[in-house]
C-alpha positions as CSV (number, residue, x, y, z in Angstrom):
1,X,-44.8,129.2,234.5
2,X,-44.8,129.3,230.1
3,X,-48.8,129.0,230.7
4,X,-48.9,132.0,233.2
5,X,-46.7,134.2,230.7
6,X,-48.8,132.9,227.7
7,X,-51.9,133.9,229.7
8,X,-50.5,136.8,230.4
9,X,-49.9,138.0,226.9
10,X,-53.5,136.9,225.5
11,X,-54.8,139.1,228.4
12,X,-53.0,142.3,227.4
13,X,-53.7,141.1,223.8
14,X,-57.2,140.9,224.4
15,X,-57.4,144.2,226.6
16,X,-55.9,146.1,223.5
17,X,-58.5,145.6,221.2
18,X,-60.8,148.5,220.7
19,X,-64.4,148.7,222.1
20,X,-65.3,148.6,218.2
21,X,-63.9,145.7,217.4
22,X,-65.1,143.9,214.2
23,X,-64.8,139.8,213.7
24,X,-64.1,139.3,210.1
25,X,-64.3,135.5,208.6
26,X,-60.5,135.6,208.4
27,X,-60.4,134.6,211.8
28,X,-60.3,130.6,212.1
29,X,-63.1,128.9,215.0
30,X,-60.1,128.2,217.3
31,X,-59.1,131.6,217.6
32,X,-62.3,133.0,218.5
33,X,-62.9,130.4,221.0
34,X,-59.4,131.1,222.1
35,X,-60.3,134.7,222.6
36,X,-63.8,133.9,224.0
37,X,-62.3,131.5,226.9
38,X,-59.7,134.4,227.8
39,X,-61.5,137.2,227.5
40,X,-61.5,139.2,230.4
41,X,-64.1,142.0,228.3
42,X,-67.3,141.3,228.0
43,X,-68.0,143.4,224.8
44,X,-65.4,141.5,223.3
45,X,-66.8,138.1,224.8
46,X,-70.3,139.0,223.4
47,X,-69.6,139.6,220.3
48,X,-67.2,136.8,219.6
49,X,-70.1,134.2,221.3
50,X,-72.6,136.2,218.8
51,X,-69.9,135.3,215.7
52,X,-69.5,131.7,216.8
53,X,-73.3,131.2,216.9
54,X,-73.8,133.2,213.7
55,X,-71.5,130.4,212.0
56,X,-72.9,127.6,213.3
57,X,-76.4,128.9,212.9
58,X,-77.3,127.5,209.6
59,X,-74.1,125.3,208.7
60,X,-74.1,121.8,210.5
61,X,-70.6,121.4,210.0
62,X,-68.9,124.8,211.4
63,X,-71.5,123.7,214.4
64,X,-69.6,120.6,214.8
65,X,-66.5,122.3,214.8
66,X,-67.1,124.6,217.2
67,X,-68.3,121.9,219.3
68,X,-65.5,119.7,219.0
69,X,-63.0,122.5,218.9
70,X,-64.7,123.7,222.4
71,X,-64.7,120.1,223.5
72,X,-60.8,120.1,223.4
73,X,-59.9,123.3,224.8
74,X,-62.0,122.3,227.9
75,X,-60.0,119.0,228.1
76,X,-56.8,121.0,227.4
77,X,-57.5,123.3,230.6
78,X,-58.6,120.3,232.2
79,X,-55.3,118.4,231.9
80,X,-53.1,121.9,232.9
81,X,-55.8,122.0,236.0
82,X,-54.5,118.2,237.0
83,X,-50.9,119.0,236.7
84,X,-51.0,122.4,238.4
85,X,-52.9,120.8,241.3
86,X,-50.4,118.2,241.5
87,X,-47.3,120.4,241.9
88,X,-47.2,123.1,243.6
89,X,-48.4,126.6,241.9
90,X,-49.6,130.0,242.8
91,X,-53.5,130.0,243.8
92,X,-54.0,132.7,241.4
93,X,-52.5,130.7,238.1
94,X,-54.9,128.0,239.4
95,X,-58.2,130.2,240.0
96,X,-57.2,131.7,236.2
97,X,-57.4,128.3,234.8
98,X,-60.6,127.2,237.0
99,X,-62.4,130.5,235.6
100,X,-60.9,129.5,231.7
101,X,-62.2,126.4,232.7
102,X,-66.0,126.9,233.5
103,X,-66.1,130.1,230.7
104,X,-65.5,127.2,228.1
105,X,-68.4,125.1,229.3
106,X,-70.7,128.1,229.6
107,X,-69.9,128.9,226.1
108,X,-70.1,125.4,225.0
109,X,-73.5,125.2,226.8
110,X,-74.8,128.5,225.8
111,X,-74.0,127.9,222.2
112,X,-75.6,124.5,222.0
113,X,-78.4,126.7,223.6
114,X,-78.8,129.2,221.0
115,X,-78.5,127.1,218.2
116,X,-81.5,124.8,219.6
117,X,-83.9,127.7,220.0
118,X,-83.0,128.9,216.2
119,X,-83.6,125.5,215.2
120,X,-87.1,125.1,217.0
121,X,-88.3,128.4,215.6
122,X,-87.1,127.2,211.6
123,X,-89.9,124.3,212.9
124,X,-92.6,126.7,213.7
């Protein structure tokens, strides 16, 4: 029930921002990849995704940050997925973390992507 309330307020949270929203470096990896799992915009997803590669681009160690950082919050949905199949919840609090679930590996994935083809064109 606290996780469908929390998710709840990071949706409005994220619905609020403006269509011109700006990322600034003040904003730590976890947030953004908090905001990135949850977001239910997709000009807010894009550019966050476009941030998150932009800092991992060239810097090895934000790279494995976001990895590892990405690498939890899947397990963390992971684990609330066990538990809320195990008792007995709304379908909708379960589909929400399914979807929070596959977005994270997509970003994960996409990211890993990204940086792989920036790497193979430094080669070139």
């Amino acid at each position: 029930m606290i996780a469908t309330m929390e998710q709840n307020i990071i949706n409005k949270n994220i619905n609020d921002l403006p269509p011109n929203f700006l990322l600034t470096e003040q904003i730590s990896v976890q947030q953004l990849i908090d905001l990135v799992i949850d977001s239910g915009s997709d000009h807010v997803g894009v550019k966050i995704k476009q941030e998150l590669f932009e800092r991992g681009k060239d810097n090895i160690k934000i790279r494995i940050e976001i990895k590892k950082l990405c690498k939890s919050s899947i397990q963390n949905i992971e684990s609330i997925l066990k538990e809320l199949d195990n008792e007995r919840n709304p379908a909708e609090t379960v589909k929400q973390y399914k979807h929070r679930f596959l977005n994270a590996l997509s970003i994960l994935d996409r990211l890993q992507i990204e940086w792989q083809k920036h790497d193979l064109c430094f080669k070139h």
